[in-house]
N, C-alpha and C positions, 0 to 999 in steps of 0.2 A: 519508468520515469513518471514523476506525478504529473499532473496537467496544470498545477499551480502556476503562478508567476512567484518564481520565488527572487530575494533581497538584489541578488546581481542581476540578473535578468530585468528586474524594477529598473534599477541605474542607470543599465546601456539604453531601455526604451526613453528613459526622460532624456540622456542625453543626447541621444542621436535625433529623438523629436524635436531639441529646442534648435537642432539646427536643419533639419527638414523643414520644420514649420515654416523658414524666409522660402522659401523654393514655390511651396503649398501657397504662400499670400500673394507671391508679387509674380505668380501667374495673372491672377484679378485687379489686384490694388491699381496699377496704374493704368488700367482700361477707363477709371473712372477722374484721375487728371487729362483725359488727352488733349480737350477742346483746352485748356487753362494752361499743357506747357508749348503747345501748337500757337498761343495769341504769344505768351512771354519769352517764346524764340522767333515770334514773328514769320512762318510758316503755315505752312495749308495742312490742313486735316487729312488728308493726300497722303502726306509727304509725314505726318506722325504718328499715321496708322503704321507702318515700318516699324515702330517699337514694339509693339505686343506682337506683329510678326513675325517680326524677328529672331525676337525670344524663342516664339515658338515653333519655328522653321531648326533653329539651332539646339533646343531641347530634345527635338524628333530627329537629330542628327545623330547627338549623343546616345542615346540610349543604349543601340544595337553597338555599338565603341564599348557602353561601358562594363556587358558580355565579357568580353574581350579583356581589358584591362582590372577588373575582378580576379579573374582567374593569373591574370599576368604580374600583377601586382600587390593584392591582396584586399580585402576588406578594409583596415582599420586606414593603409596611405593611402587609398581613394577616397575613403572620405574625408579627411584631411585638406585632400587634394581639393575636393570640391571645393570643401567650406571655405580654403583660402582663397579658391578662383573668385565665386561670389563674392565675399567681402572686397575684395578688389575691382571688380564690377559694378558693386555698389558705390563705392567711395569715389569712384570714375564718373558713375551717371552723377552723383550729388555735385561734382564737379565741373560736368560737360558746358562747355559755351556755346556750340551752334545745334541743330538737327543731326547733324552727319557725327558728332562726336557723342553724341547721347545715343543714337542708335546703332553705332558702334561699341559703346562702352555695354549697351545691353545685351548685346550678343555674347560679349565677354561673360556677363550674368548668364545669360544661356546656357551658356559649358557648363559652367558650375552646377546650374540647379538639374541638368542633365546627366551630370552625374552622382550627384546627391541624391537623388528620388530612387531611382534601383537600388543604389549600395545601399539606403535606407533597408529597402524590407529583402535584400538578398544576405545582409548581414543578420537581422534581428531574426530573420525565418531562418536561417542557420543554427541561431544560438538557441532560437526557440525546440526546435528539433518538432519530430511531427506531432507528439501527443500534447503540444502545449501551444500548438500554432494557431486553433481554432478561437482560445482566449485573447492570445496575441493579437489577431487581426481585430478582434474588436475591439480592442484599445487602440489599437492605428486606425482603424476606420472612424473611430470619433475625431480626431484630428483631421484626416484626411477631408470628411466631410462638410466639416465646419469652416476649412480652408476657404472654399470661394463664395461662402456665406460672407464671414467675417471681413474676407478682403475688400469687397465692394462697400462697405459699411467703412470700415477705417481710410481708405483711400479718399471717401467724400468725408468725413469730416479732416481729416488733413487740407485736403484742397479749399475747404470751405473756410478753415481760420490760422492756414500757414502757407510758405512758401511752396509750391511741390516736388520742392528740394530733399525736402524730410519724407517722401514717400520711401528715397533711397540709403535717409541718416538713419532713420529707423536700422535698420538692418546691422548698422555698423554693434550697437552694444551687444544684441542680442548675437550676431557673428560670434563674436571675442569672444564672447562665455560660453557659446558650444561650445569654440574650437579649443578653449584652455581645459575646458572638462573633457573635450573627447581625446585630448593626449593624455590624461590621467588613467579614464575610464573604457574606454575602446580597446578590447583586448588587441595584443597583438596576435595575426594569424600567418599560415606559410603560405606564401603564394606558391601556386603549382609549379610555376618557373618552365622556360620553356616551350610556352605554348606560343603556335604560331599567329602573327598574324593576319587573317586572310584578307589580303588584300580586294580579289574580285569578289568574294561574299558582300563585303565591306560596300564597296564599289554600286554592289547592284542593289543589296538592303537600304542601306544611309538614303542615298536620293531616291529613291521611289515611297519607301515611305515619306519622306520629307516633302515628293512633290502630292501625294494623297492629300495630308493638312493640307498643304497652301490649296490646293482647287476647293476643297472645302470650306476651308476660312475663305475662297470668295466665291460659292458657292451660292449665296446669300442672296446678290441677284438675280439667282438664276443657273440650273446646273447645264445649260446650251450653251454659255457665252465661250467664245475662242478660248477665250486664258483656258477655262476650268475643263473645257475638252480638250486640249492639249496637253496639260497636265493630266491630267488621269488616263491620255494613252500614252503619255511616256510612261506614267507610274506603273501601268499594267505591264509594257516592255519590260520594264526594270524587273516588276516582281517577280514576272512568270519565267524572269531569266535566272532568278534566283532560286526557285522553285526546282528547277532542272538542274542546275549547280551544287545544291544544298543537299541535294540525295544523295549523290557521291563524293562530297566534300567530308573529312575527317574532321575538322572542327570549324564550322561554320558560326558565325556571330547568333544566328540563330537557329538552333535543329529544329527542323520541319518535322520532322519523326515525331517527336513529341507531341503531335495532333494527332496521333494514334491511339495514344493515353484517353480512353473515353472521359475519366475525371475531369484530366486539364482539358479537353477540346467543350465539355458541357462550360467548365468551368467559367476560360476564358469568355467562352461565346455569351454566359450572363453579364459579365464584367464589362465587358464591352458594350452590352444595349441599357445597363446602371448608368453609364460613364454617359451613352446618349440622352436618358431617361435624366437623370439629372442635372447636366449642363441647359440641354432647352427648359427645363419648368427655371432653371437660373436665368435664361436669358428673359423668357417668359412673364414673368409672375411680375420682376420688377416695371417692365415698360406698360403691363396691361394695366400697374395701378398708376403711373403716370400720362398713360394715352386716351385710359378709359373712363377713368376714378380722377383723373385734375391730380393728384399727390405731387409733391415735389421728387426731388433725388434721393435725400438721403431719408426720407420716410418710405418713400417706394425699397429703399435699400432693405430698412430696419423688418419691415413685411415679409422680409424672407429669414426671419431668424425663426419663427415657429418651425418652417421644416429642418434648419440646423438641428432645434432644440431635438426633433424627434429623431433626427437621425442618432442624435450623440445620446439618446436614450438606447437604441434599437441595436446599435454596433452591440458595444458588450454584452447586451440582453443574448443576442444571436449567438456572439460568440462563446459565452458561457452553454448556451444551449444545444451548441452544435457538436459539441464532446459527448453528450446524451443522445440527441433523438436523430442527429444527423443532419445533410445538409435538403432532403427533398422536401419536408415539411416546411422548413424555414423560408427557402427560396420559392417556394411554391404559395403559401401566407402572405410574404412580404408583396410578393407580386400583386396578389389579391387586393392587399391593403392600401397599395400604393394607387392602384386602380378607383377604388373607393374615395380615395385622398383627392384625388385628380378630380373627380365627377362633379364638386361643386361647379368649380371653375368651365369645364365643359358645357354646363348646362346654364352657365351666367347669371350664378345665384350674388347677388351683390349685397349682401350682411356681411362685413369685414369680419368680426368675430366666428363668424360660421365658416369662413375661409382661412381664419387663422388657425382655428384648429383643426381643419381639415389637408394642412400644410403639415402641421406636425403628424397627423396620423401617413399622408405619405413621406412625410422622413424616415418614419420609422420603419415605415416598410421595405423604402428603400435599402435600410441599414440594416434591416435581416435578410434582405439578400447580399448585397456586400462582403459581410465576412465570412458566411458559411460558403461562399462561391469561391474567394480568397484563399480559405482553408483547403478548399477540395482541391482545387490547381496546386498548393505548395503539396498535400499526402497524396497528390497522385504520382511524383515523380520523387526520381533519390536525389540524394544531398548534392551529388555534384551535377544537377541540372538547375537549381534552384534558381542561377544567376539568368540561364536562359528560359526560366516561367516568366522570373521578375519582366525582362526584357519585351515578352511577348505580351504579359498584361495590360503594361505600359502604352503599347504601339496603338494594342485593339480597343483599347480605353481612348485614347486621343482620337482615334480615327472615328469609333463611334458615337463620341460628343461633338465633335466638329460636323459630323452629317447629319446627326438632328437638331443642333443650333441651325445648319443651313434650312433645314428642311423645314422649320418652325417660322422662320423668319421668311422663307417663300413661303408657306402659306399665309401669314399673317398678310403682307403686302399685294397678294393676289385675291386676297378675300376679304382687305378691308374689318377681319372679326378675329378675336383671341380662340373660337370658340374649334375650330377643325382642329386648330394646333394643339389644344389640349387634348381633343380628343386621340389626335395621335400621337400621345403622350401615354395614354390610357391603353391603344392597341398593344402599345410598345413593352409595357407592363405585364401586358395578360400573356405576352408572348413569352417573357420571361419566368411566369407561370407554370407555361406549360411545360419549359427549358428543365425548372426545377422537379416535372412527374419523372425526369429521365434519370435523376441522379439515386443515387444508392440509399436507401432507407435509415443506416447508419454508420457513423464517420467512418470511412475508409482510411487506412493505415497503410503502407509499405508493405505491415507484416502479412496483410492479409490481402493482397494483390497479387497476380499471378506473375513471375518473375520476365517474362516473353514480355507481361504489359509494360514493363519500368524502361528506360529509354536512356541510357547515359549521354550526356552533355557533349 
């Protein structure tokens, strides 16, 4: 099979992206009305931080379910499933009259975009098959990265010259027209039928990872306080009781085994310190040019589109290049570059220009690691694991931006300086660096992996 993206494969990416993309925005977008619908429902900041944790307590629930219901139901009616959920989650929050019905109605959003994000790339890395997945993730990585760029940027100008009603109207058009093109275009597929649901996998996955996020997301003042030690050793309970369950479980929401797979375990392991490495320079970058630099909001916003820009350069760059030289060069570069990219800010060089471009060269770097680490995790395992990579990328990706947004944000507050936190932005980097001397010289295939390594679902 050629590696091209050829005419139907083009279709199902635009269309399953224009409806992934709501799931990708309004993870960020409403972080940036809180204070504005906290004053016009007449509540505490308290009590409206609930929304965006909500969402994303609820999204970290979904995931490991939507393993599960992939295989139980199929590709094309979960996503369906999704798109309908959210749209109706949306058209609920545009509607919500008190606190307690808005952050209910987002939760409902929750589900949805919870299960829209895996069926995203468990379907498209399906249809892509593996000799075309390398290109594939670098068109989804431009997307994907641009997502929490773009959404803090569009949430403040909505707040700034509308209602923050329209944070959740938005959604409604652009909903509809996925979901009328992905009944057209969404192949129909067979669901396995008959696969069991595991209830205790379920049981001990869903809340332990869910309670990992939340000690994290409040992590922020501190990883000592009650809440966030108590949450992290029930989540340990949880997990290590899953861990012991999942070995001799026949189909587990997620196979543990498949951390055997040297690809996916390098793989995941980059994906996850990217997902750390670029949520804090997002948490980052904006407040240090409003705390440090005087900038307002949505200029402090607009300063973080150089490193979109370079990301949305670096994806398909990577992923074109990763069919050729493979993934240890790439990942190994990007890491370097991103480290470079980083060093202005560390060192407190204060020329906005020399930091603007010093954003996009770490996008870019970011973005060549991203999709060759992407690719390695989907060619290191077969077709009917794919639903449970997607799943695990997911988890380790949230897990490991919620600990370096905590960890950035303790250091900033304990040091009074932007300057440790970049810097541990930079360690963070070079580690991934070195992640990438362990991967394979050139693109690994199914065909040419030893059959003992491959790991069925």
């Amino acid at each position: 099979m050629s590696s091209q993206i050829d005419p139907p494969l083009r279709r199902l990416m635009i269309v399953m992206l224009l409806g992934g993309v709501m799931g990708v925005l309004d993870t960020t977008v409403v972080n940036v009305g809180l204070d504005r619908i906290a004053g016009d429902l007449h509540t505490s900041l308290g009590t409206i931080q609930w929304l965006p944790t909500g969402y994303l307590l609820t999204f970290a629930i979904m995931i490991p379910a939507s393993t599960w219901a992939i295989a139980r139901f199929g590709g094309r009616r979960l996503w369906l499933t999704g798109l309908s959920v959210f749209l109706v989650g949306s058209a609920l929050c545009a509607l919500a009259w008190d606190p307690a019905s808005l952050i209910g109605f987002r939760v409902v959003q929750g589900i949805g975009a919870g299960i829209l994000e895996p069926t995203l790339m468990t379907v498209l890395a399906s249809a892509a098959g593996p000799q075309r997945i390398g290109r594939l993730m670098g068109v989804l990585g431009t997307v994907v990265a641009l997502g929490p760029i773009v959404g803090p940027i569009l949430g403040s100008v909505i707040v700034s010259h509308a209602d923050w009603r329209w944070i959740f109207v938005i959604n409604l058009p652009i909903g509809l027209t996925a979901l009328l093109l992905a009944i057209r275009i969404v192949p129909k597929d067979k669901p396995a039928g008959g696969v069991r649901f595991d209830i205790v996998g379920m049981a001990l996955l869903s809340p332990g990872f869910a309670l990992v996020v939340y000690a994290l997301s409040k992590a922020i003042d501190g990883f000592s306080t009650p809440t966030v030690i108590g949450c992290l050793v029930g989540a340990a309970v949880l997990l290590a009781g899953y861990v012991l369950y999942g070995r001799r479980a026949s189909a587990p929401p997620l196979d543990i085994r498949l951390f055997a797979v040297r690809g996916f375990t390098l793989g995941v392991a980059a994906m996850s310190l990217v997902g750390g490495a670029l949520f804090s320079l997002l948490f980052l970058i904006p407040l240090y040019f409003q705390q440090v630099r005087g900038y307002g909001v949505l200029t402090a916003g607009l300063l973080l589109v150089p490193q979109g820009v370079g990301a949305w350069l670096g994806m398909p760059f990577a992923g074109r290049l990763f069919e050729r030289i493979g993934a240890r060069p790439l990942v190994t570069a990007g890491g370097l570059l991103a480290a470079v990219g980083t060093l202005p800010y560390a060192l407190g060089l204060n020329a906005v220009p020399v930091l603007a471009a010093a954003s996009v060269l770490t996008g870019f770097g970011l973005g060549c690691i991203g999709a060759p680490s992407m690719s390695t995790i989907y060619r290191s395992v077969r077709a009917e694991s794919v639903s449970n990579a997607t799943s695990a990328i997911y988890m380790l990706n949230q897990v490991g931006a919620a600990a370096m947004v905590a960890t950035a944000a303790l250091l900033v507050a304990r040091t009074s300086s932007f300057r440790q936190a970049f810097w541990c932005d930079i360690a963070l980097v070079l580690v991934i660096a070195a992640l990438g001397l362990l991967l394979r010289d050139h693109a690994q295939s199914i065909d040419d992996t030893p059959a003992e390594a491959l790991l069925p679902a």
